[in-house]
N, C-alpha and C positions, 0 to 999 in steps of 0.2 A: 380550156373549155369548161374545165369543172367550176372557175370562178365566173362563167359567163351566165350557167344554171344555175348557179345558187344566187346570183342575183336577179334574175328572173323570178325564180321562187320570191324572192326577197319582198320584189314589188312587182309581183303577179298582178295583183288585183289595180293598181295604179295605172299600170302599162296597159293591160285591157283595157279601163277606162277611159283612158287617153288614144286608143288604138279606135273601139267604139265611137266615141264620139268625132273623133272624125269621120268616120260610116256615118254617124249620124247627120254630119254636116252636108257628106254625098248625097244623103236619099231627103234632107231637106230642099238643097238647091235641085237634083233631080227631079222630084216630084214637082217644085215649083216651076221648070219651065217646060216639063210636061203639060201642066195644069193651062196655065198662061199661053205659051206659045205652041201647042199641039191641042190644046181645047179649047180654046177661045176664050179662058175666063179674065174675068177680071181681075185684078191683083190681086185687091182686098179678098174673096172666095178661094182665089187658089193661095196665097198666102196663107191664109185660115187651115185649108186643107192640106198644106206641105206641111205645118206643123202638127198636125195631127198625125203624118205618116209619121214624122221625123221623132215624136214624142213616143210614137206604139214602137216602133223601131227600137229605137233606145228604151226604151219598158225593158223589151224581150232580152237583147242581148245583156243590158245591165245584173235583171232578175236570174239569166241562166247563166251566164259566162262570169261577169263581174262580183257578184254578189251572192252568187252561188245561191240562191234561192228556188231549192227544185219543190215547195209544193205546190200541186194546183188545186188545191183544197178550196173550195169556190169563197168559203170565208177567208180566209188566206190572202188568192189573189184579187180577190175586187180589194180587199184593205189596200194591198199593196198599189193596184192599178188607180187608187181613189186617189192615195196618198203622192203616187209619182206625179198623175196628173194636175193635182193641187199644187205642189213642189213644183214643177216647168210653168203653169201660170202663173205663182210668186217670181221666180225669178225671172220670167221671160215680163214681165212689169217691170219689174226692176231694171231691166234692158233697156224698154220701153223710154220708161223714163230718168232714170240713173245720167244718162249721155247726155240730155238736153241741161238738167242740175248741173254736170260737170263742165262743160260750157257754160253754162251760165257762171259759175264761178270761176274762170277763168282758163280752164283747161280747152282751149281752141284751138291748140298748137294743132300744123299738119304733121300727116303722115301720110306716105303714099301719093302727096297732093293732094290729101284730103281735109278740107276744115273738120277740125271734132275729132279726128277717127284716133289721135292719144285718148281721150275720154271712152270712145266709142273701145280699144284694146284694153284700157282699164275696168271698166265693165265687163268685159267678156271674162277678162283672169276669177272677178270677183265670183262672177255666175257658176264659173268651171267648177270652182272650189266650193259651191253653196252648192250646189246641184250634187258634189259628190259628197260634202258631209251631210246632208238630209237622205242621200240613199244610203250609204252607210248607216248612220244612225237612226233615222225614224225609220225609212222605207224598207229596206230591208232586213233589218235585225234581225239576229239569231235570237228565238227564245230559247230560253235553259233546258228544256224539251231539244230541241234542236242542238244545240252545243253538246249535250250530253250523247246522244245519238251518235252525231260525226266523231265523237271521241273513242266509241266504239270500237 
């Protein structure tokens, strides 16, 4: 049991991230056929709007739980919230368009019985791992103020 907690500890911050973002994929699809099929909207607007839950969602638990980022220092989190928001429209582009390039280069094998969707899974690995070293590294960072503090 003791080696099942110290690897935990180990890759805390990984396993949340990976735990999160599938929440976040729930309250994405969630929100989307709330939107669409219980509101009558259109794709395009409730699509629009499922990413914008699914992006505030994954803000919140990322900056509290993931990234341990507790201030709400209003300079603080608009930075943060400016920088997350920027970070998921770069790589939610890159989604975007990544999968159609990967096909076009020859990546059209199926999966699932779906044309594209190797392309479409190699894109999503890329985006995981962009999305989590841009929160790591730019969006959330510890300043030397802050590291010094939790050293405490």
């Amino acid at each position: 049991m003791n080696k099942l907690k110290e690897l935990f500890v180990k890759y805390k911050e990984i396993l949340l991230y990976l735990i999160f973002g599938g929440l976040t994929t729930v309250v994405s699809w969630g929100t989307y056929i709330i939107f669409v099929k219980y509101m009558g909207m259109a794709i395009t607007p409730g699509k629009a709007l499922s990413w914008v839950c699914a992006v505030l969602f994954a803000f919140v638990t990322n900056k509290l739980w993931v990234f341990e980022s507790k201030s709400w220092a209003p300079k603080t989190a608009i930075r943060e919230l400016v920088s997350f928001f920027g970070a998921r429209a770069a790589t939610g582009a890159l989604e975007i368009f990544g999968v159609p390039a990967l096909v076009k280069l020859g990546m059209d094998q199926q999966v699932f019985g779906t044309d594209g969707m190797l392309a479409n899974i190699v894109v999503s690995v890329v985006v995981v791992i962009l999305n989590y070293v841009f929160s790591k590294l730019l969006i959330f960072r510890k300043s030397k103020k802050d590291a010094a503090e939790e050293a405490k």
